[in-house]
N, CA and C atoms as a LAMMPS dump frame, in Angstrom:
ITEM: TIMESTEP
0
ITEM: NUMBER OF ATOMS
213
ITEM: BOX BOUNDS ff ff ff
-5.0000000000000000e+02 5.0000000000000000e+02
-5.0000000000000000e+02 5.0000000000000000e+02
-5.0000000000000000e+02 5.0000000000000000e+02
ITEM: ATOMS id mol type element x y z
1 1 1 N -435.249 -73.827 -341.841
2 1 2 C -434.786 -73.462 -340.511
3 1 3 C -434.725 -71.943 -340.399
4 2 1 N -434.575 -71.647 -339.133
5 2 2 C -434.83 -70.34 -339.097
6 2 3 C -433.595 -69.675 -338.915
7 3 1 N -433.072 -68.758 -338.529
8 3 2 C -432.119 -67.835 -338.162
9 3 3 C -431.595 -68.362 -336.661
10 4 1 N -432.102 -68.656 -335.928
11 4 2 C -431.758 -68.557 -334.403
12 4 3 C -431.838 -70.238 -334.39
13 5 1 N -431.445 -70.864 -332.941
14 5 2 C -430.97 -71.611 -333.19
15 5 3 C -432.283 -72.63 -332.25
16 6 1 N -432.526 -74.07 -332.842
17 6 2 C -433.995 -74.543 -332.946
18 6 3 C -433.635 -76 -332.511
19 7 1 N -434.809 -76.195 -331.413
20 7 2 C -434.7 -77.719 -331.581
21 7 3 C -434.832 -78.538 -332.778
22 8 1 N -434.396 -79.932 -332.107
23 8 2 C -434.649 -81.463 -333.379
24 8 3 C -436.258 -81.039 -334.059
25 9 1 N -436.651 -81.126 -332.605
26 9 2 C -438.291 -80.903 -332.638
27 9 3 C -438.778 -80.08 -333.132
28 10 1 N -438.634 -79.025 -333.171
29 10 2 C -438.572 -78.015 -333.92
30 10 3 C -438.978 -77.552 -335.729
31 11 1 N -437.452 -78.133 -335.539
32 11 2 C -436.994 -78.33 -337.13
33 11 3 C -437.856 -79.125 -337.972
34 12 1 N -438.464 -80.477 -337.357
35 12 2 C -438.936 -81.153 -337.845
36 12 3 C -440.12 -80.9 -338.118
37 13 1 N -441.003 -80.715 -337.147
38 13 2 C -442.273 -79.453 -336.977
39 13 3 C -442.177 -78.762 -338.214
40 14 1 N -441.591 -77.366 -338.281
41 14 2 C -441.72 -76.724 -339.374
42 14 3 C -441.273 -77.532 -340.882
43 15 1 N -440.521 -78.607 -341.155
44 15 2 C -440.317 -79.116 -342.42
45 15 3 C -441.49 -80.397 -342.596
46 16 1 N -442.52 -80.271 -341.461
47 16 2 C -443.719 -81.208 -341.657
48 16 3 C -443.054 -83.173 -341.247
49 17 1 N -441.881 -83.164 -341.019
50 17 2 C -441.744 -84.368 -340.257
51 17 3 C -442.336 -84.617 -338.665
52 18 1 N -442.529 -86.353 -338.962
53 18 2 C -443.438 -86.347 -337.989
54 18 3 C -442.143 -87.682 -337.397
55 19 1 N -441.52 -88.454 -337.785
56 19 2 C -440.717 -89.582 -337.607
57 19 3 C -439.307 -89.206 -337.349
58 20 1 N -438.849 -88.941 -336.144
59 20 2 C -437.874 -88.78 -335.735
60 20 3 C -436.318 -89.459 -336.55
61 21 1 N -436.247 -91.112 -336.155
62 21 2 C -435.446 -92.03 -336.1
63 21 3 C -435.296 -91.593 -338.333
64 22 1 N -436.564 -91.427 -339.074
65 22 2 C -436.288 -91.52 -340.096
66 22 3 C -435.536 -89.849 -340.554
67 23 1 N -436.393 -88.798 -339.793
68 23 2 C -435.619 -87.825 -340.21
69 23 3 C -434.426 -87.615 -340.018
70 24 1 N -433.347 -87.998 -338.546
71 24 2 C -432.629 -87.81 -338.15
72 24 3 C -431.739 -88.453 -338.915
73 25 1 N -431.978 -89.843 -339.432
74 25 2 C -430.878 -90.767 -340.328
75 25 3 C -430.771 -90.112 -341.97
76 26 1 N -432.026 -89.635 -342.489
77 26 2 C -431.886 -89.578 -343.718
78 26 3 C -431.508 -87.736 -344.393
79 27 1 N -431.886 -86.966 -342.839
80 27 2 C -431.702 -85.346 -343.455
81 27 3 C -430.536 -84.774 -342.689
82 28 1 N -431.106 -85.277 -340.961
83 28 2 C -429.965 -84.508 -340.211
84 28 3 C -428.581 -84.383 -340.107
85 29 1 N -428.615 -86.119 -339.774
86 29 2 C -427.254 -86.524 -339.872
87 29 3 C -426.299 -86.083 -340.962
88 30 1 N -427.22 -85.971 -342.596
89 30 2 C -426.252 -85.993 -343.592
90 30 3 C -425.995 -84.692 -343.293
91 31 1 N -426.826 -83.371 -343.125
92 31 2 C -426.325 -82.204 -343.113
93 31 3 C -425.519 -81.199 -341.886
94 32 1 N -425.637 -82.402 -340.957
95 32 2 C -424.266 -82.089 -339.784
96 32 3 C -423.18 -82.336 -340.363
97 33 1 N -423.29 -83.438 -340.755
98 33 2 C -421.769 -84.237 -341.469
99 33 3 C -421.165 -83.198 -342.485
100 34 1 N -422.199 -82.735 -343.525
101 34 2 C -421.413 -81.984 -344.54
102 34 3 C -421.47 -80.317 -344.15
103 35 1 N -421.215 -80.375 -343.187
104 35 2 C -421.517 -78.315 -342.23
105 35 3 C -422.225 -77.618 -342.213
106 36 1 N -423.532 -78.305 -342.753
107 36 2 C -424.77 -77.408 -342.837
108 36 3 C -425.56 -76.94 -341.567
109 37 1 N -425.196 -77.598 -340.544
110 37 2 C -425.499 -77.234 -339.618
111 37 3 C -424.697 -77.509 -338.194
112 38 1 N -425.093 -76.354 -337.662
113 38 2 C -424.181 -76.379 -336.404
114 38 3 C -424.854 -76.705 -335.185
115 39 1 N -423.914 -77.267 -334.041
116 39 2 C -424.67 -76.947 -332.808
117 39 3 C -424.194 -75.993 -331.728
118 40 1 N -425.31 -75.396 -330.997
119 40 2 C -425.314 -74.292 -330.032
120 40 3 C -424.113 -74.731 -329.069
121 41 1 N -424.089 -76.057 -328.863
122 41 2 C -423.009 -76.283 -327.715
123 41 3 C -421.998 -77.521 -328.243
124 42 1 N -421.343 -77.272 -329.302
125 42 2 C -420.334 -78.153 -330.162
126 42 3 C -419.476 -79.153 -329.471
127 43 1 N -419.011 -77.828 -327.995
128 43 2 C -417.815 -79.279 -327.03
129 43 3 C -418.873 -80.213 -326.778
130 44 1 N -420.145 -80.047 -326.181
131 44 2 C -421.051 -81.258 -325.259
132 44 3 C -422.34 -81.221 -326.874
133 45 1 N -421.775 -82.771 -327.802
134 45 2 C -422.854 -83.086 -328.603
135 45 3 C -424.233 -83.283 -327.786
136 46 1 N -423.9 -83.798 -326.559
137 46 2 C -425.145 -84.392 -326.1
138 46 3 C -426.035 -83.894 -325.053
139 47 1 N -425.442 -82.287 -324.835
140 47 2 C -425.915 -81.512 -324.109
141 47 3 C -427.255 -81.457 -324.12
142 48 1 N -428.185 -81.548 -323.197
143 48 2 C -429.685 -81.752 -322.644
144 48 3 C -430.555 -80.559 -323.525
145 49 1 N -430.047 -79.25 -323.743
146 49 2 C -430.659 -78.482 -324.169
147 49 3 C -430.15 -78.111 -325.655
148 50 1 N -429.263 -78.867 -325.901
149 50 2 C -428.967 -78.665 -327.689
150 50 3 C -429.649 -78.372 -328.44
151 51 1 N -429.149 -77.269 -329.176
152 51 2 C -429.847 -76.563 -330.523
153 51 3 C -428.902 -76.653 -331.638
154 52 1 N -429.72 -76.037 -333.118
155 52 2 C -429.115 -76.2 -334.233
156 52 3 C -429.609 -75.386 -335.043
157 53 1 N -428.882 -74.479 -336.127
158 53 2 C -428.806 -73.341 -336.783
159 53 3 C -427.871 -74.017 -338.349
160 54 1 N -428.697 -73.342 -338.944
161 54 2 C -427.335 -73.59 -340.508
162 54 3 C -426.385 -72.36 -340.17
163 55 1 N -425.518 -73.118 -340.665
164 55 2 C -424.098 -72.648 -340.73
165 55 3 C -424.302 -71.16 -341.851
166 56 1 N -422.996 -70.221 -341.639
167 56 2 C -423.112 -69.631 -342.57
168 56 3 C -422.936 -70.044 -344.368
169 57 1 N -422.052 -70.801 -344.651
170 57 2 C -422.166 -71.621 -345.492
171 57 3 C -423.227 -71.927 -346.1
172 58 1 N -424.13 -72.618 -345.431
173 58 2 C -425.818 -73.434 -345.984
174 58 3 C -426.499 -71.73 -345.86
175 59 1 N -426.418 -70.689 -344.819
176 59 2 C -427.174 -70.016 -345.674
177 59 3 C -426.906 -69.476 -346.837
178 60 1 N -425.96 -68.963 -347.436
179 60 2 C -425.141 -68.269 -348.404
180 60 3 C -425.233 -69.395 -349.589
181 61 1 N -425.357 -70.632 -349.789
182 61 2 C -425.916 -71.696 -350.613
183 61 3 C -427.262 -71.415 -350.865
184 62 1 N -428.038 -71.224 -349.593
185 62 2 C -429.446 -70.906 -350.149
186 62 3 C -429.725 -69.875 -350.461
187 63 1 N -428.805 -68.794 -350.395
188 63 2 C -429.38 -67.447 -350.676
189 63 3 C -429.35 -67.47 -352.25
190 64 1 N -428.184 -67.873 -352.781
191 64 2 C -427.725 -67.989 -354.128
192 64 3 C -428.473 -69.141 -355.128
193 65 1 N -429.087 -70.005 -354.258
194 65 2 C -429.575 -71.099 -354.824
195 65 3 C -431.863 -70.572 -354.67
196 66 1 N -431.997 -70.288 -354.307
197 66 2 C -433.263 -69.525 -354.523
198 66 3 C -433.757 -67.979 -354.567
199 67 1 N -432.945 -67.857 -354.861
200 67 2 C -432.511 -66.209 -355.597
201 67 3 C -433.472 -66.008 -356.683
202 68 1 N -434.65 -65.618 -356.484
203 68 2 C -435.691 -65.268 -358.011
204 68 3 C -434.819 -64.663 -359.295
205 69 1 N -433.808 -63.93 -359.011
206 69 2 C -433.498 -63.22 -360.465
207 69 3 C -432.792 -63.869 -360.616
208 70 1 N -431.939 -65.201 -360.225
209 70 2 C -431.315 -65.884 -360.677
210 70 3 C -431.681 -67.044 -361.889
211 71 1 N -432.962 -66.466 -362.83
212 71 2 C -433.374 -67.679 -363.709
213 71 3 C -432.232 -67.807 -364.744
């Protein structure tokens, strides 16, 4: 994911998913649930134009977790 904040469609696009119903149950969901990602408009989940960004958290996990000098 990128920095700014991205559609479903999007997201899925760039991580090469093509199956909605399977990505959404098996990647998204888990990483809303555990704060990895946020949404642009948190009061309205179901807001028409909803977006989604990792949290600061998930980036600061990945920074530390693919860190080259970290062998």
């Amino acid at each position: 994911m990128s920095e700014d904040y991205m559609t479903m469609n999007e997201i899925m696009s760039n991580m090469g998913f093509k199956h909605r119903t399977s990505f959404r149950e098996n990647y998204f969901l888990p990483a809303l649930e555990d704060g990895a990602i946020e949404l642009q408009y948190p009061e309205q989940p179901k807001h028409p134009k909803q977006k989604y960004r990792l949290t600061e958290a998930a980036k600061e996990w990945l920074r530390s977790n693919t860190n080259p000098s970290k062998s």
